[in-house]
C-alpha positions in Angstrom: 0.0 0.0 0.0 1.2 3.1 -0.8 1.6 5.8 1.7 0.7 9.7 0.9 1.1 12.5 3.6 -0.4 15.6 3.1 0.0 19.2 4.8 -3.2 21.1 5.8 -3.8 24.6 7.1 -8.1 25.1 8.0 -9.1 28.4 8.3 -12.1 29.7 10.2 -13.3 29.3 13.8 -11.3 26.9 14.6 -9.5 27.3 18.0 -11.5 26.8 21.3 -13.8 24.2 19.3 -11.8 20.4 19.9 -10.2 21.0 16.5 -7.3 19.6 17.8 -8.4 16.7 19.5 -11.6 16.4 17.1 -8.4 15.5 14.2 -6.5 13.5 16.3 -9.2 11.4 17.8 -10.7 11.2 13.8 -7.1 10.1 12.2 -6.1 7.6 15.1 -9.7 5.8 14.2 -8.7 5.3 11.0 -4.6 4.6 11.9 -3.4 7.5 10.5 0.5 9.0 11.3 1.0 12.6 11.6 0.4 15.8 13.7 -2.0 18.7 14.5 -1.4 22.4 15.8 -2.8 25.4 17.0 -0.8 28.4 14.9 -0.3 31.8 16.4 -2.5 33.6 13.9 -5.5 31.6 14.6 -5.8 28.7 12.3 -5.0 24.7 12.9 -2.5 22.7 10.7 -0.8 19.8 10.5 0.4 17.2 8.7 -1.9 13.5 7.3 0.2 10.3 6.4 -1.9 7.2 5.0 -3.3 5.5 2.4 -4.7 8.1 -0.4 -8.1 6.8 0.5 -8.3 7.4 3.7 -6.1 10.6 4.1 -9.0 11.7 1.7 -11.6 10.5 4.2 -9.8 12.8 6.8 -9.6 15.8 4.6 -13.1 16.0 3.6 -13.7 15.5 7.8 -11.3 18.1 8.5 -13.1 20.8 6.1 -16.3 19.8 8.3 -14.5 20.3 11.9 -16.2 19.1 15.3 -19.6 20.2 15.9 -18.8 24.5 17.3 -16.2 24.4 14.4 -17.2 27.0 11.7 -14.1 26.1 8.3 -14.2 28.8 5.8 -10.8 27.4 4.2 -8.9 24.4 4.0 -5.4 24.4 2.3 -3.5 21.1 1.6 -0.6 20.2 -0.6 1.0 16.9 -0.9 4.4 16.6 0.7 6.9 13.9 1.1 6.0 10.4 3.5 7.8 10.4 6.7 9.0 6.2 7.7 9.3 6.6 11.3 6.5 8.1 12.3 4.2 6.0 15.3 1.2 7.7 15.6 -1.3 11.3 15.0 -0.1 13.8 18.0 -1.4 17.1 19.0 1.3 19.5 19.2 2.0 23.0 21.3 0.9 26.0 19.4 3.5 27.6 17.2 4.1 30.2 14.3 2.6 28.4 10.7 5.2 26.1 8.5 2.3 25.6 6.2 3.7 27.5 2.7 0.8 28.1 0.4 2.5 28.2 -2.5 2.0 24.6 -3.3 -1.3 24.3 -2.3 -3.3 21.6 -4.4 -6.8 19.7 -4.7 -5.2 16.8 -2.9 
């Protein structure tokens, strides 16, 4: 099977809402590898590593968010796999890495 990963900036309300935990809990379900974030500016990124089908399935969740969640944007690009990655963790708020130059219909 062949593994994608994909990077993923949402914009919208989407801090205070579960975001966070609402992707984590959502991509461990489905065995997914990768990371989440709050970013300084007030958005939520991370990074997606699966099967194309089901990093798809996550996506289209993602653009949704939890229930108080309100996603005006979602911005993914396809990057490189990562082989030694365990599992999907929530990570401590930071400054964006997500470069939107790339951005595709992943």
């Amino acid at each position: 099977m062949t593994s994608k990963r994909v990077a993923f900036k949402v914009h919208g309300t989407v801090q205070g809402v579960g975001f966070r935990d609402f992707t984590q809990k959502t991509a461990r379900s489905n065995e997914l590898k990768g990371w989440v974030r709050n970013t300084i500016c007030g958005k939520v990124e991370g990074e997606v590593q699966g099967d194309e089908e089901t990093v798809k399935k996550l996506l289209t969740q993602i653009n949704k968010g939890p229930r108080f969640a309100h996603v005006v944007k979602l911005e993914k690009r396809e990057i490189e796999p990562i082989q030694s990655e365990g599992d999907f963790l929530v990570m401590r708020t930071s400054e964006s890495a997500f470069h939107s130059e790339d951005v595709s219909d992943v």
